[in-house]
N, C-alpha and C positions, 0 to 999 in steps of 0.2 A: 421498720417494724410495722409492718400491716398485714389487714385480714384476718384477724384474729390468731394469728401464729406467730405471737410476740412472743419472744423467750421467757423463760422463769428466771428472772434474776434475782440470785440471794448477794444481796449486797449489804455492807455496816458499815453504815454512815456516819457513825458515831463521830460528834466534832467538826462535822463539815457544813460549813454555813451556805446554803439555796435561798439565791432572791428567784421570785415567780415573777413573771411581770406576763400580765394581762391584760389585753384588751377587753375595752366594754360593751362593741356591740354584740349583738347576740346574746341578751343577760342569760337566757336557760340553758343552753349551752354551754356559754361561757363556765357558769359554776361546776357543769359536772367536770368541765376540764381542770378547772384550781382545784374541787374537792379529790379530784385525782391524783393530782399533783401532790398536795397536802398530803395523803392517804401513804405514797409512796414516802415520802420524806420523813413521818411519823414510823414509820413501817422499821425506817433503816436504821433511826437512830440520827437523824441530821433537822440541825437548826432549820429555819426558813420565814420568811418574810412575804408580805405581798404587794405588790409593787404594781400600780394600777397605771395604766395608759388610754387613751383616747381608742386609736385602733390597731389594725393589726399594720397598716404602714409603719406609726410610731413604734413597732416595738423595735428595731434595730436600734433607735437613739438611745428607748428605755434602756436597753441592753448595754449600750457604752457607758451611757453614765453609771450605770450599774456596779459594771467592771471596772471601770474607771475609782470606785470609791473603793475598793480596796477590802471591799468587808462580806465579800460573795467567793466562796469556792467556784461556785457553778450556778448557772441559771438555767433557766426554763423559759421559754419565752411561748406563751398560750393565745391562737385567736382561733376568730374564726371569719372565713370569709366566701360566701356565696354566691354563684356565677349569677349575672343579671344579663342583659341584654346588652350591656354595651362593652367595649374594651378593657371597661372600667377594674376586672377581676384580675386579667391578663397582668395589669400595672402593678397592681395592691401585691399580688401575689408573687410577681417574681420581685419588685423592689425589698418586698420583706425578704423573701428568703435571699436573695444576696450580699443584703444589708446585714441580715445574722450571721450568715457565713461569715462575711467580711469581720465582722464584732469578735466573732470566736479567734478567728487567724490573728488578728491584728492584736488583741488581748492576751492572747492566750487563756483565754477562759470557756473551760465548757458549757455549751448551749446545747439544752435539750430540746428540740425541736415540735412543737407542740401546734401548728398552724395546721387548722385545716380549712384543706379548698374543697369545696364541695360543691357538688349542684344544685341542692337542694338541702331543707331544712332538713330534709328526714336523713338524708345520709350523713349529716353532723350531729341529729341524735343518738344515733346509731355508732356515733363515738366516743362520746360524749362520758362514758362511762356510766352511765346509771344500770339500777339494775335490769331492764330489759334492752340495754345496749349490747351490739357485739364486739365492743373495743370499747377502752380505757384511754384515749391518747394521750391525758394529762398525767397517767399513771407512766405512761412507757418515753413521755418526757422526761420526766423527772428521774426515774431509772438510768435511760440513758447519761441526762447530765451529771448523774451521781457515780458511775460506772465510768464515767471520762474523765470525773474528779478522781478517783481514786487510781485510773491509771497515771495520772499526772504526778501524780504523787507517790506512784510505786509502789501504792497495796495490793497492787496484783499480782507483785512478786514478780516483777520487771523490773525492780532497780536493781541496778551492778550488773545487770547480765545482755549479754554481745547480742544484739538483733542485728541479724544480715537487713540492709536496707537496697542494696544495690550501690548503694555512693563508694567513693572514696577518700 
């Protein structure tokens, strides 16, 4: 979901419990991404919690122990992370994201993906969702992990019924 041509999801979340778990560098940013978050969650009718971490490396652990407790439908995991000069981004930014991939697989619990890499501060305002941003990321987090919560659970009107997969 990027570019500003994130879908309209009407989704009812009513009953479904979202832990955020956030990182804290970048505080200005950081908020418009949780206020997003939040915004969506309130929107749908779903519980939610916030669940704060160091950075955006930590959020894969945040996430296990997360899912791990048993009291999360779906998470959102929010940072943000800005290229510098050194390798240093390259590291941060794929060990998170493989780390949450990994969390969601291994869990089976949806993560709504909410990192951004950016090169610069202004392109992570600019997603930050406030009102002179062109994207919401914490908003189309949170959407997402609530929209993967509810196919899990077959409010999409996917349980009982035969999806060709290719398998046998």
């Amino acid at each position: 979901m990027s570019g500003g041509n994130a879908p309209k999801l009407e989704l009812d979340g009513s009953g479904l419990r979202v832990g955020i778990i956030a990182a804290q560098w970048h505080e200005v940013v950081m908020n418009g991404l949780i206020e997003g978050a939040i915004r969506a969650c309130e929107r749908t009718g779903a519980s939610h919690e916030l669940i704060r971490v160091p950075g955006a490396f930590e959020l894969p652990l945040g996430a296990q122990l997360a899912a791990r407790s048993d009291k999360f439908d779906a998470l959102v995991a929010l940072g943000v992370v800005i290229r510098g000069g050194t390798p240093h981004f390259e590291f941060v930014c794929n060990g998170a994201t493989q780390g949450l991939t990994r969390v969601a697989l291994d869990t089976h619990t949806p993560i709504g993906f909410g990192l951004l890499t950016v090169e610069n501060e202004e392109q992570a305002l600019d997603r930050a969702g406030f009102a002179d941003s062109r994207e919401d990321k914490g908003n189309e987090a949170a959407e997402a992990a609530l929209a993967m919560a509810l196919l899990a659970q077959g409010r999409f009107g996917l349980a009982g019924k035969v999806i060709p997969t290719g398998f046998r």
